[in-house]
PyMOL Python script that loads the backbone (N, CA, C, O; Angstrom):
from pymol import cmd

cmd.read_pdbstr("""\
ATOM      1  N   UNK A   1     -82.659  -1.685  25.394  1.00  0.00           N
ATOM      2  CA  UNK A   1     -83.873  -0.907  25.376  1.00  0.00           C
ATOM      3  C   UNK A   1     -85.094  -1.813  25.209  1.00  0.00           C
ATOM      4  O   UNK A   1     -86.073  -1.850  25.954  1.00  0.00           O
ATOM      5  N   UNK A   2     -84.897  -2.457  24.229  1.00  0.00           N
ATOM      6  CA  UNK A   2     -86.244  -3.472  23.915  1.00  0.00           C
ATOM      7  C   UNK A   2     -86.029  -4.839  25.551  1.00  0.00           C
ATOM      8  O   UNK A   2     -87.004  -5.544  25.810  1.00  0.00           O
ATOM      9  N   UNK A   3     -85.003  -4.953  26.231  1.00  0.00           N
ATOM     10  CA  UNK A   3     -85.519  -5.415  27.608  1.00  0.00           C
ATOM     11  C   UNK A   3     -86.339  -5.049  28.058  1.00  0.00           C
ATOM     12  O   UNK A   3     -87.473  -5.511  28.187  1.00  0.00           O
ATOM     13  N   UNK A   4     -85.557  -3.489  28.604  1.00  0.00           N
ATOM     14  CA  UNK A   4     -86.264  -2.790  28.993  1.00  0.00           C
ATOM     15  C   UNK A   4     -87.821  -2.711  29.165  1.00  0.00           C
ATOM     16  O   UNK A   4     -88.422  -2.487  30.216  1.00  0.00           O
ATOM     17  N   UNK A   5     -88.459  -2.984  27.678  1.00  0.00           N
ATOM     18  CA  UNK A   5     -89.818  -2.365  27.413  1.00  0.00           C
ATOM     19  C   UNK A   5     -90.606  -3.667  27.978  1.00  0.00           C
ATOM     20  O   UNK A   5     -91.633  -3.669  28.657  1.00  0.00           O
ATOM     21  N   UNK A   6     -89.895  -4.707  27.542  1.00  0.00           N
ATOM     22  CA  UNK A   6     -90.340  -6.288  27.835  1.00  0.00           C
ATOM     23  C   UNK A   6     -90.551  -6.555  29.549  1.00  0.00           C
ATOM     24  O   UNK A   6     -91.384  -7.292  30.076  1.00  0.00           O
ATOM     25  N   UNK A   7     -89.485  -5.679  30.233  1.00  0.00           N
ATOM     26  CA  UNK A   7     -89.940  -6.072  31.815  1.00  0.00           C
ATOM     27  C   UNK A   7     -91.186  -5.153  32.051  1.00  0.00           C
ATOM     28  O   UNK A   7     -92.107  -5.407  32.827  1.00  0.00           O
ATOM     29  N   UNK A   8     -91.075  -4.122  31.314  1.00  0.00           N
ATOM     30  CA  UNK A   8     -92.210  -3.132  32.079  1.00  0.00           C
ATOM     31  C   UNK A   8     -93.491  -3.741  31.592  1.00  0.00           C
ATOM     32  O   UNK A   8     -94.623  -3.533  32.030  1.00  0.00           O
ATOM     33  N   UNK A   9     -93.184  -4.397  30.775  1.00  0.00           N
ATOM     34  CA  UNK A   9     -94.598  -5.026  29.982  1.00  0.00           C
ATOM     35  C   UNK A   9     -95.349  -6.330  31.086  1.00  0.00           C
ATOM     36  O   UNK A   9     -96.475  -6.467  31.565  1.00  0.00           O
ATOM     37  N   UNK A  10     -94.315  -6.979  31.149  1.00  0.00           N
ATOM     38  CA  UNK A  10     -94.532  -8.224  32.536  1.00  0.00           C
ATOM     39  C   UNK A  10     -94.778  -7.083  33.332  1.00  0.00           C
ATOM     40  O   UNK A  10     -95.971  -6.830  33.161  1.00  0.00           O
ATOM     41  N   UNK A  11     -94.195  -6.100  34.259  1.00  0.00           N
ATOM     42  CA  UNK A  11     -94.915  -5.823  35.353  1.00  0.00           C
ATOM     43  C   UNK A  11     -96.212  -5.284  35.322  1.00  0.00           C
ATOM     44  O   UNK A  11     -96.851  -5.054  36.349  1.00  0.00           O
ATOM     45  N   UNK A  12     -96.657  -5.060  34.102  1.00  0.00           N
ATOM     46  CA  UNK A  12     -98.038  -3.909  33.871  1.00  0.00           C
ATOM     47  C   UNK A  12     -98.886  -4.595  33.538  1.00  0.00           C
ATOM     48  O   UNK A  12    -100.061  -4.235  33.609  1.00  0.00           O
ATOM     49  N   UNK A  13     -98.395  -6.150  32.937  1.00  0.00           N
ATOM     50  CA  UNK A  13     -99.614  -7.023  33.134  1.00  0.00           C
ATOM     51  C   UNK A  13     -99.612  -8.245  34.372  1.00  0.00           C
ATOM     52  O   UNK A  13    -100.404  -9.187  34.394  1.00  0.00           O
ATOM     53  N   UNK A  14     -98.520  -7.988  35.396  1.00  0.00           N
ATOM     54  CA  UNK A  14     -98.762  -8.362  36.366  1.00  0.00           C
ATOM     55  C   UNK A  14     -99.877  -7.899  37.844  1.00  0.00           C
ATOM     56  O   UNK A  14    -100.482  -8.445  38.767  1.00  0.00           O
ATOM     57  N   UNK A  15     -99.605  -6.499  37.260  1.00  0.00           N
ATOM     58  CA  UNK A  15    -100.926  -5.561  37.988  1.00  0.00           C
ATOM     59  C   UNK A  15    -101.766  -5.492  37.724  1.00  0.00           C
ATOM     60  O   UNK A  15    -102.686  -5.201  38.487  1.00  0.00           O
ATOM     61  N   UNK A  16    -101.945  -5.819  35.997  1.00  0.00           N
ATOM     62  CA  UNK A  16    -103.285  -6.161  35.811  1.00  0.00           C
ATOM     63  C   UNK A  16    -104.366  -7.166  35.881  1.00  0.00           C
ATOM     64  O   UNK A  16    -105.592  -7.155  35.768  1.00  0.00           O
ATOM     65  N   UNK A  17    -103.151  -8.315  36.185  1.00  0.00           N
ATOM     66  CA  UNK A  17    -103.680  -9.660  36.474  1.00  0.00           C
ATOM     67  C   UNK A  17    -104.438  -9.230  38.360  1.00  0.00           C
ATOM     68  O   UNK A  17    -105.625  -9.390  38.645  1.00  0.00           O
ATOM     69  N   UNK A  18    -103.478  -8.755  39.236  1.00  0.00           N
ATOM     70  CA  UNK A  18    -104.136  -8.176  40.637  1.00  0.00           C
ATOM     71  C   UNK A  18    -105.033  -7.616  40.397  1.00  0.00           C
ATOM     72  O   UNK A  18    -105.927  -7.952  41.174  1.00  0.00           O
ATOM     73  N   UNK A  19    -105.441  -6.678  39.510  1.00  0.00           N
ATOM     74  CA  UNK A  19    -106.529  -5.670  39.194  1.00  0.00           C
ATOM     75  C   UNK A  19    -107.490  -6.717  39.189  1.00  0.00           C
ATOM     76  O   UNK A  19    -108.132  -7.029  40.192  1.00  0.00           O
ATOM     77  N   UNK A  20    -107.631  -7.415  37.776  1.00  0.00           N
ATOM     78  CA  UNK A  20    -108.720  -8.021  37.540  1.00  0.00           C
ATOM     79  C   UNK A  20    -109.682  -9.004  38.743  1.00  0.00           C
ATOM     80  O   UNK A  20    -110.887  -9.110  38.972  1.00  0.00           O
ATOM     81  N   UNK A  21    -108.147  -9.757  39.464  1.00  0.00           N
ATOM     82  CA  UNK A  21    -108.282 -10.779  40.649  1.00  0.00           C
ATOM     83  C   UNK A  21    -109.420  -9.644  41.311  1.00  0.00           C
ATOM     84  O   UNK A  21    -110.639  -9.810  41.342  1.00  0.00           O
ATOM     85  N   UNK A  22    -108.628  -8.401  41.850  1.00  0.00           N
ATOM     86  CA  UNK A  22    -109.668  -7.556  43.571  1.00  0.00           C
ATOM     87  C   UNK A  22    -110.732  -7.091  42.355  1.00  0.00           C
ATOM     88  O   UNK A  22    -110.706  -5.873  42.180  1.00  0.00           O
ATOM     89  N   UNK A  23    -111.079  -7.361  42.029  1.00  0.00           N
ATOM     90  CA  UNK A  23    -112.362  -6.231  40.780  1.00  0.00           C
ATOM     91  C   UNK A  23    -113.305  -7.813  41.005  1.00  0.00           C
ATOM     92  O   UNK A  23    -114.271  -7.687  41.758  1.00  0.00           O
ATOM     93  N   UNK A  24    -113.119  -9.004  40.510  1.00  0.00           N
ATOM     94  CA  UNK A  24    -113.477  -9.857  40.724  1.00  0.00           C
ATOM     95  C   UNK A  24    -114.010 -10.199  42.423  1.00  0.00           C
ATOM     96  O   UNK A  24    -115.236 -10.304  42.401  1.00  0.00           O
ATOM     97  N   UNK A  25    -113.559 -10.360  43.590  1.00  0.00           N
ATOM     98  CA  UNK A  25    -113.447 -10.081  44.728  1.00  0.00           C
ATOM     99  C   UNK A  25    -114.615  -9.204  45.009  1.00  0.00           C
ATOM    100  O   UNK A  25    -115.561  -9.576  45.704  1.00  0.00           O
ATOM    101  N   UNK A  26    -114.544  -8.243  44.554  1.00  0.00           N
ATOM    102  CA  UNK A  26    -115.574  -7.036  44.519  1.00  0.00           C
ATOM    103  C   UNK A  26    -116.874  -7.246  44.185  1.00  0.00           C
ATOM    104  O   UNK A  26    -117.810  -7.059  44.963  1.00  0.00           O
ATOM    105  N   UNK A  27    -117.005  -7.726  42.764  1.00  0.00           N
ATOM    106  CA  UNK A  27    -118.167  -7.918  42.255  1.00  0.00           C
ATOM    107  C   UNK A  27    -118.793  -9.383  43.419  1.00  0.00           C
ATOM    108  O   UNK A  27    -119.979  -9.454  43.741  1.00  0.00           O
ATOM    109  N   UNK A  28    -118.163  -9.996  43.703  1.00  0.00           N
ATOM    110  CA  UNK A  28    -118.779 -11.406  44.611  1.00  0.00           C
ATOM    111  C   UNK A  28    -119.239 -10.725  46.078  1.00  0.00           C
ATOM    112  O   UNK A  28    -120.097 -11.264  46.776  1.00  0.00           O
ATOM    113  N   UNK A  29    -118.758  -9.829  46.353  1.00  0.00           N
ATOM    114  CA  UNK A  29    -118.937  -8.846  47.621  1.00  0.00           C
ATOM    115  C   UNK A  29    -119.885  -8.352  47.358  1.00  0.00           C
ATOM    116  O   UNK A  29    -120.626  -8.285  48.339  1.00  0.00           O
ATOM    117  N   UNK A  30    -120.348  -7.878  46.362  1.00  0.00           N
ATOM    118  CA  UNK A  30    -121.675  -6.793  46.346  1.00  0.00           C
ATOM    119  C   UNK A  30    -122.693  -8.041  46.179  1.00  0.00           C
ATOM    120  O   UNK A  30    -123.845  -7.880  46.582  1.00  0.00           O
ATOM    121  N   UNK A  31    -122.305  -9.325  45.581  1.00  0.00           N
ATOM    122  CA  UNK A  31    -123.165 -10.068  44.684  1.00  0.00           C
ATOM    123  C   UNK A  31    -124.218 -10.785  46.701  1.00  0.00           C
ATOM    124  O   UNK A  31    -125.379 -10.910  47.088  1.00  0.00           O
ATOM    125  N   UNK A  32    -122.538 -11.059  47.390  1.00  0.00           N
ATOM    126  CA  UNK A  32    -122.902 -11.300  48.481  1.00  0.00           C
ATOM    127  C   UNK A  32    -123.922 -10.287  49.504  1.00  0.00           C
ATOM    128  O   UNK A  32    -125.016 -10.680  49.909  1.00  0.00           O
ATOM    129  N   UNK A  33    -123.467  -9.213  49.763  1.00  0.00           N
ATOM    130  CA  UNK A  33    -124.066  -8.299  50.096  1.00  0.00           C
ATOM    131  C   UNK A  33    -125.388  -8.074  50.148  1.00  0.00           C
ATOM    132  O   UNK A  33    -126.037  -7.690  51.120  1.00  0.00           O
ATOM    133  N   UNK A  34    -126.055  -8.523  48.217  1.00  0.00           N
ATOM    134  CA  UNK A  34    -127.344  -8.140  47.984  1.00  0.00           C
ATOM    135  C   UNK A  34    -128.091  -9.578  48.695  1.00  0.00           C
ATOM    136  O   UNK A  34    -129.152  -9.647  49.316  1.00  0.00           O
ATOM    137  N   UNK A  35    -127.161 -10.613  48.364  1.00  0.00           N
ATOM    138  CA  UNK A  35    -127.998 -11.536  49.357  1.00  0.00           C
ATOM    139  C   UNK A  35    -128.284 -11.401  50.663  1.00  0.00           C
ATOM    140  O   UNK A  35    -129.384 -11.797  51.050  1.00  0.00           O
ATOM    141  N   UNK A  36    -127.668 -11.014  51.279  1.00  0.00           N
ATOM    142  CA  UNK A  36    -127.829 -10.667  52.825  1.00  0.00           C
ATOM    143  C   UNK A  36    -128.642  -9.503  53.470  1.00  0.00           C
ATOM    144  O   UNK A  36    -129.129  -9.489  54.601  1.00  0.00           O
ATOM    145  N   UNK A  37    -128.703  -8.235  52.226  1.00  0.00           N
ATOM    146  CA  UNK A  37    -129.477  -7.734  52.842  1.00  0.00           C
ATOM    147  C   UNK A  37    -130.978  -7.951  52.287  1.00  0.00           C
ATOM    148  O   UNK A  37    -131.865  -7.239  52.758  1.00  0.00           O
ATOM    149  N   UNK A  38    -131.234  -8.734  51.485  1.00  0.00           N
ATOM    150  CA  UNK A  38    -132.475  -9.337  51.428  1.00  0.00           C
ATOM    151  C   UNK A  38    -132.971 -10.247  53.107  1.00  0.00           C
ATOM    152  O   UNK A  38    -134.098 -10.346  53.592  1.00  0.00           O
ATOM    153  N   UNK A  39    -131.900 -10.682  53.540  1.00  0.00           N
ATOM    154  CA  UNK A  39    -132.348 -11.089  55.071  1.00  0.00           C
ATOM    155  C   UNK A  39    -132.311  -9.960  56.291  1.00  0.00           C
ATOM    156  O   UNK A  39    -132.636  -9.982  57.478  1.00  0.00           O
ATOM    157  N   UNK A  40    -131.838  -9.116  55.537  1.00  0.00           N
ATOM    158  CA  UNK A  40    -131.227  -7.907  56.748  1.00  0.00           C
ATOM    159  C   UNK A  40    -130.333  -8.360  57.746  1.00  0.00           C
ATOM    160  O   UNK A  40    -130.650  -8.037  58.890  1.00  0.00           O
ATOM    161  N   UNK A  41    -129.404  -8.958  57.626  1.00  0.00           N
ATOM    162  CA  UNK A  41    -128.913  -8.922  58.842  1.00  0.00           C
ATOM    163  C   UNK A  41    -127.342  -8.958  58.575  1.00  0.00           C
ATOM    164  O   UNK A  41    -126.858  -9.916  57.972  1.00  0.00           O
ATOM    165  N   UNK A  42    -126.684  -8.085  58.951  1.00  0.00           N
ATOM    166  CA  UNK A  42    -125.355  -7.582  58.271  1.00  0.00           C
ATOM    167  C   UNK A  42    -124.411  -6.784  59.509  1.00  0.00           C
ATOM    168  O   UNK A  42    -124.306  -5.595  59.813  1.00  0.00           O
ATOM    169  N   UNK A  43    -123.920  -7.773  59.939  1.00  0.00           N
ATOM    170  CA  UNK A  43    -122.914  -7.838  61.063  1.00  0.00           C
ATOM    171  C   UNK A  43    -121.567  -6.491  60.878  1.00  0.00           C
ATOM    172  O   UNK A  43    -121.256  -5.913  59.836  1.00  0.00           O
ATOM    173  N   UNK A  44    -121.021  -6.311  62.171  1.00  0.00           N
ATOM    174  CA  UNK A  44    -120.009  -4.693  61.382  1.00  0.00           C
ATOM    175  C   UNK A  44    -118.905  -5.716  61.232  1.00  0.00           C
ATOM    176  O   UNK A  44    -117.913  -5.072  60.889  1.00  0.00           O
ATOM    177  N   UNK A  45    -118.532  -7.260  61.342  1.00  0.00           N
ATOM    178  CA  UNK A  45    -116.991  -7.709  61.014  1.00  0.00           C
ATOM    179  C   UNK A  45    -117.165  -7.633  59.247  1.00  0.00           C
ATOM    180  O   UNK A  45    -116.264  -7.200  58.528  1.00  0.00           O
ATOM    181  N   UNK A  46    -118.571  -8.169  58.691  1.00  0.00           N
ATOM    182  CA  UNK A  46    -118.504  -8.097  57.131  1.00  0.00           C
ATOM    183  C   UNK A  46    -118.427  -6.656  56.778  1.00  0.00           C
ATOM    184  O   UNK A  46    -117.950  -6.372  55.680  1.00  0.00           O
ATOM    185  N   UNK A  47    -118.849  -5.677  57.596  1.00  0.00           N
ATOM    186  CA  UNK A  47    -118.938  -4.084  56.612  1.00  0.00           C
ATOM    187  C   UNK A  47    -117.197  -3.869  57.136  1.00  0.00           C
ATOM    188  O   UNK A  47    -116.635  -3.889  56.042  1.00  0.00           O
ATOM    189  N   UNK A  48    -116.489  -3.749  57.810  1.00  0.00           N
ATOM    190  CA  UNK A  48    -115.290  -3.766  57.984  1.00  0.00           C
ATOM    191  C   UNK A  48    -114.330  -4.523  56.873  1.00  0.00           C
ATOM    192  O   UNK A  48    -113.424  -3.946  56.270  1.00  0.00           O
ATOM    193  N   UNK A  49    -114.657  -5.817  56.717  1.00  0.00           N
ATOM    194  CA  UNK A  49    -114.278  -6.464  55.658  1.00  0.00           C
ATOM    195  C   UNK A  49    -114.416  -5.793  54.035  1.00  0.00           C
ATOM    196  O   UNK A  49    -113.405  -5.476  53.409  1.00  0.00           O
ATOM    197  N   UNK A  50    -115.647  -5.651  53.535  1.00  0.00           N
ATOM    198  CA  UNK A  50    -116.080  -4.882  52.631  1.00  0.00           C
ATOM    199  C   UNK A  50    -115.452  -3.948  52.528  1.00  0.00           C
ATOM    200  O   UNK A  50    -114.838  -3.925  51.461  1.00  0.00           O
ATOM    201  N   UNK A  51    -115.196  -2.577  53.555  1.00  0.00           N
ATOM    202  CA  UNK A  51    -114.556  -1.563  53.017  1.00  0.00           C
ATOM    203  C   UNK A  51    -112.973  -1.710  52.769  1.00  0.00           C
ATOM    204  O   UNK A  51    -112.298  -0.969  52.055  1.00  0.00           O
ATOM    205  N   UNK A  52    -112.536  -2.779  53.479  1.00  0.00           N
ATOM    206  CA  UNK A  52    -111.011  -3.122  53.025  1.00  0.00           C
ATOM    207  C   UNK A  52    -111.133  -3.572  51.921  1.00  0.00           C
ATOM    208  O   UNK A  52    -110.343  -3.046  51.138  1.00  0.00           O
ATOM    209  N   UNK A  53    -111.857  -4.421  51.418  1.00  0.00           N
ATOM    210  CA  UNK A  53    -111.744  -4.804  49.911  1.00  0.00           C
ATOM    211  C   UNK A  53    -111.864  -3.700  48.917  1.00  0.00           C
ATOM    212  O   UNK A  53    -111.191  -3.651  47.887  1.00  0.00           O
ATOM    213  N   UNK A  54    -112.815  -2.754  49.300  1.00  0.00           N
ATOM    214  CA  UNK A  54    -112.853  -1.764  48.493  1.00  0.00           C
ATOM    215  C   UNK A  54    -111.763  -0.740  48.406  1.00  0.00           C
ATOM    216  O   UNK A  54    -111.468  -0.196  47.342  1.00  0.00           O
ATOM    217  N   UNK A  55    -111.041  -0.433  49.797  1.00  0.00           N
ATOM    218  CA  UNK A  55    -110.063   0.383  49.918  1.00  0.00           C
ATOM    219  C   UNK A  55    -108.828  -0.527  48.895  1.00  0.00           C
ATOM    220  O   UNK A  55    -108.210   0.148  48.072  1.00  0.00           O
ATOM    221  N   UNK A  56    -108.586  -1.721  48.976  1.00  0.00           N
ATOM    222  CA  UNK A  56    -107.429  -2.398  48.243  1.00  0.00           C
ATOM    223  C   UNK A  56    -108.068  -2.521  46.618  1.00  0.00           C
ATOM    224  O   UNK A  56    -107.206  -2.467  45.741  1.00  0.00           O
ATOM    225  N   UNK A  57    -109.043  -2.631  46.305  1.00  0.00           N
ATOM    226  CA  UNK A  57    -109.713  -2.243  45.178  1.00  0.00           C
ATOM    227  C   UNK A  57    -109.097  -1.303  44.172  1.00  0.00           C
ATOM    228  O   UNK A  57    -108.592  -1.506  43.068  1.00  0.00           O
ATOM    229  N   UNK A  58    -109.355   0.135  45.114  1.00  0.00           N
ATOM    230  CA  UNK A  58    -109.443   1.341  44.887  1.00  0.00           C
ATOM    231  C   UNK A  58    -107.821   1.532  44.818  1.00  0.00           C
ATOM    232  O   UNK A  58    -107.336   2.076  43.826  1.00  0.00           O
ATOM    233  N   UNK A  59    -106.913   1.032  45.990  1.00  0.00           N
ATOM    234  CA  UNK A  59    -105.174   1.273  45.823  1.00  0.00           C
ATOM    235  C   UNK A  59    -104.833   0.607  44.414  1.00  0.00           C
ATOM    236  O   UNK A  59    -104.151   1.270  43.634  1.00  0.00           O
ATOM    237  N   UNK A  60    -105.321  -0.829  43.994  1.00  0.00           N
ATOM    238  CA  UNK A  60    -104.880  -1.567  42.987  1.00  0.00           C
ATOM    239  C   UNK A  60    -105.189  -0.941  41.589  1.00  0.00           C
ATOM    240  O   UNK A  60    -104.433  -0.993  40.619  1.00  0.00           O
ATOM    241  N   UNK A  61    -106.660  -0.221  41.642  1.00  0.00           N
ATOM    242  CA  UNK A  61    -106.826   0.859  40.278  1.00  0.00           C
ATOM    243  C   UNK A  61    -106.105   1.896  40.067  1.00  0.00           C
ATOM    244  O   UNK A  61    -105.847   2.386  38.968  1.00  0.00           O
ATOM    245  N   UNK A  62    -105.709   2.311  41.248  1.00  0.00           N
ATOM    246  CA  UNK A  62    -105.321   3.768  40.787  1.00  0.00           C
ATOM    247  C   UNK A  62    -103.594   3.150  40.687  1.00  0.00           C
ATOM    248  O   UNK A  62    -102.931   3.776  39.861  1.00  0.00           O
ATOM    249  N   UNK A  63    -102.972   2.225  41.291  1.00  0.00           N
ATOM    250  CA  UNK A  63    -101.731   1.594  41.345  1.00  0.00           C
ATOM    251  C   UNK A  63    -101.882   1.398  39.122  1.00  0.00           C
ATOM    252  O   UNK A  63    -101.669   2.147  38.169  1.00  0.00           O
ATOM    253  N   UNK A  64    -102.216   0.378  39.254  1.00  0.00           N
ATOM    254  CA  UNK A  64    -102.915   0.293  37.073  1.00  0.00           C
ATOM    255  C   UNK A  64    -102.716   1.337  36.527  1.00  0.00           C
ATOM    256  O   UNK A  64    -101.833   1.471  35.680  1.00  0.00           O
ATOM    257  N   UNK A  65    -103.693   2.512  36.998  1.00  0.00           N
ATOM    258  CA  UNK A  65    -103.624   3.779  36.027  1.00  0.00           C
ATOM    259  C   UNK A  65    -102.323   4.172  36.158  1.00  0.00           C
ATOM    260  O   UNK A  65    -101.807   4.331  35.052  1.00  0.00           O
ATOM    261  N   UNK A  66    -101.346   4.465  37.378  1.00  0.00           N
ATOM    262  CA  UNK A  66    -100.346   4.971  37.219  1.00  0.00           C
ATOM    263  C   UNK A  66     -99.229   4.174  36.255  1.00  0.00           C
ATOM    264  O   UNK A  66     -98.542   4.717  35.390  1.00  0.00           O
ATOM    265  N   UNK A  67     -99.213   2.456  36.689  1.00  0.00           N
ATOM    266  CA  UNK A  67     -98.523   1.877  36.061  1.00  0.00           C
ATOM    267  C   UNK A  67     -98.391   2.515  34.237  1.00  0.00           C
ATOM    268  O   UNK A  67     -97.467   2.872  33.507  1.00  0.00           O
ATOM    269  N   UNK A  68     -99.943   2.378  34.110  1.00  0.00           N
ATOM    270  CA  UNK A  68     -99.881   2.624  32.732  1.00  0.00           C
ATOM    271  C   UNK A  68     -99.563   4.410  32.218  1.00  0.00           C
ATOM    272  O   UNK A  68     -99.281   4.712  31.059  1.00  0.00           O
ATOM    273  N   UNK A  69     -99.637   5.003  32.890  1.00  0.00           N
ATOM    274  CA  UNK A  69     -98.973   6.137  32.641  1.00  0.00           C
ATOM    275  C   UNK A  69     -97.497   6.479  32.556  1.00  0.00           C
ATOM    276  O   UNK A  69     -96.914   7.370  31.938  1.00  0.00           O
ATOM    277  N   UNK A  70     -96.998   5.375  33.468  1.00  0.00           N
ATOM    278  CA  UNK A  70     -95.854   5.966  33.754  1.00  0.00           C
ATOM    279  C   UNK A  70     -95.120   4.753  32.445  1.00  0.00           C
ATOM    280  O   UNK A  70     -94.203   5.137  31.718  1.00  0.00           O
ATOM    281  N   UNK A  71     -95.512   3.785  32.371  1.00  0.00           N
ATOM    282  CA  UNK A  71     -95.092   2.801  30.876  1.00  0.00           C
ATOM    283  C   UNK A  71     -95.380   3.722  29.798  1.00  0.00           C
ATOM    284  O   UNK A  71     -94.379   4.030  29.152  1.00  0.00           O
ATOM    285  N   UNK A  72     -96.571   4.301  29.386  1.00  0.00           N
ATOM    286  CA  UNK A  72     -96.531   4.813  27.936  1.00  0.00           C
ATOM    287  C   UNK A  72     -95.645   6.003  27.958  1.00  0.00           C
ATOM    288  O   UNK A  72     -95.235   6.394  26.865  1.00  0.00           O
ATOM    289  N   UNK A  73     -95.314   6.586  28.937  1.00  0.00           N
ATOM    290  CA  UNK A  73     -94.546   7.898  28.816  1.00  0.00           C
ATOM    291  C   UNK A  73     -92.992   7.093  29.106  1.00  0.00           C
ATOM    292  O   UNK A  73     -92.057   7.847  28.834  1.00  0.00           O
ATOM    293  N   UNK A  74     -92.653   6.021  29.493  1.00  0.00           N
ATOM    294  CA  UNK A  74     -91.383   5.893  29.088  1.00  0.00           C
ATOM    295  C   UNK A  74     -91.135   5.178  27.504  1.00  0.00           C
ATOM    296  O   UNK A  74     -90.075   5.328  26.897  1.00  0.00           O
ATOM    297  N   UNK A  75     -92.213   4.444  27.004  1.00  0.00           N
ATOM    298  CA  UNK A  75     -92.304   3.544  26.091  1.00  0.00           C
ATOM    299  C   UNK A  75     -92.058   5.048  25.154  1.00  0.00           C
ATOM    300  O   UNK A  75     -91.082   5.008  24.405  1.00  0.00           O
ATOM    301  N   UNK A  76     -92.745   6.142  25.153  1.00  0.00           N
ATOM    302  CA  UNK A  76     -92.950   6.981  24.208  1.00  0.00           C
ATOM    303  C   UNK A  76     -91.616   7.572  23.961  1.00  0.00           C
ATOM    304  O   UNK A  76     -91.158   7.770  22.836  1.00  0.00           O
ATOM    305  N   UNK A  77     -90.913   7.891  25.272  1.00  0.00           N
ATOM    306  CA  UNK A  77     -89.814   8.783  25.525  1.00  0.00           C
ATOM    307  C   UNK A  77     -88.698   7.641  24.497  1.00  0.00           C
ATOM    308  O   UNK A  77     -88.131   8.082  23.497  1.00  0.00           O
ATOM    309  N   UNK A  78     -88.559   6.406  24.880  1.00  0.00           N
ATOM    310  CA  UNK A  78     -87.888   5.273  24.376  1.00  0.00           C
ATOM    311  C   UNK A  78     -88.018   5.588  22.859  1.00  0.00           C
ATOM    312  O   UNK A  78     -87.042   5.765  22.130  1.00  0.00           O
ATOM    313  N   UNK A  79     -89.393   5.646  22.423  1.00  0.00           N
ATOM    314  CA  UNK A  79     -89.278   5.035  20.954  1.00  0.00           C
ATOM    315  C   UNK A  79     -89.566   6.120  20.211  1.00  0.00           C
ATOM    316  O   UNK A  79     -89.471   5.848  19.014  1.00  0.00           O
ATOM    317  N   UNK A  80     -89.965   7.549  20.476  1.00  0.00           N
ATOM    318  CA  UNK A  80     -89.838   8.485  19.325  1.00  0.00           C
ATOM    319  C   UNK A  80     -88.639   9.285  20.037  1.00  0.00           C
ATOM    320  O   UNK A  80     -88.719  10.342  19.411  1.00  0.00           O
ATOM    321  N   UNK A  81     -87.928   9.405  20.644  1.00  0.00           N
ATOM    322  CA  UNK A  81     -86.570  10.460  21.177  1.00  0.00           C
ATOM    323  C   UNK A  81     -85.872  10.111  20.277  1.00  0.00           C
ATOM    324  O   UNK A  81     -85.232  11.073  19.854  1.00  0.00           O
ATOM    325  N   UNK A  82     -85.586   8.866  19.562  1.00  0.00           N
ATOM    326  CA  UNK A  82     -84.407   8.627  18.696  1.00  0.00           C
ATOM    327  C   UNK A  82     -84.599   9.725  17.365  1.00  0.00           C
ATOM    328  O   UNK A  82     -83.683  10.069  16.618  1.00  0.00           O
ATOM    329  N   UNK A  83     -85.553  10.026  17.306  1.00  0.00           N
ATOM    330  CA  UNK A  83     -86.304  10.330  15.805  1.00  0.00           C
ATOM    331  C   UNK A  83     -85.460  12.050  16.119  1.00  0.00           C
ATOM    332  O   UNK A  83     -85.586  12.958  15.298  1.00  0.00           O
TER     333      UNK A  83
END
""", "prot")
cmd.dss("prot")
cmd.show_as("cartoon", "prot")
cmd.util.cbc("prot")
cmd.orient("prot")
């Protein structure tokens, strides 16, 4: 049981390590962004680009939230069911 809790623990901070990475990614995208449109000139291969980052963004958060839902409800089920 206490394996158990130890792999889910590596995988939930393995997603969170991805999380942080595309969140990071993100913020340099907008950071980029604001530079460019201070020149105006903003090509559709970067807005194509952009919304994939955001779409993999957006899969990798909501991928996190579930991770962590679905860990505390087994962690919970694990450690008060004995009781």
């Amino acid at each position: 049981m206490e394996l158990i809790i130890k792999i889910m623990s590596c995988i939930y901070a393995l997603f969170f390590v991805f999380y942080i990475y595309y969140f990071y990614k993100y913020i340099r995208l907008i950071i980029k962004l604001k530079k460019i449109n201070k020149e105006q000139v903003i090509d559709n291969e970067f807005k194509i680009k952009q919304k994939k980052l955001k779409r993999n963004a957006l899969i990798l958060w909501l991928t996190f939230l579930t991770l962590f839902l679905i860990f505390t409800t087994i962690t919970y089920i694990l450690v008060y069911a004995k009781k």
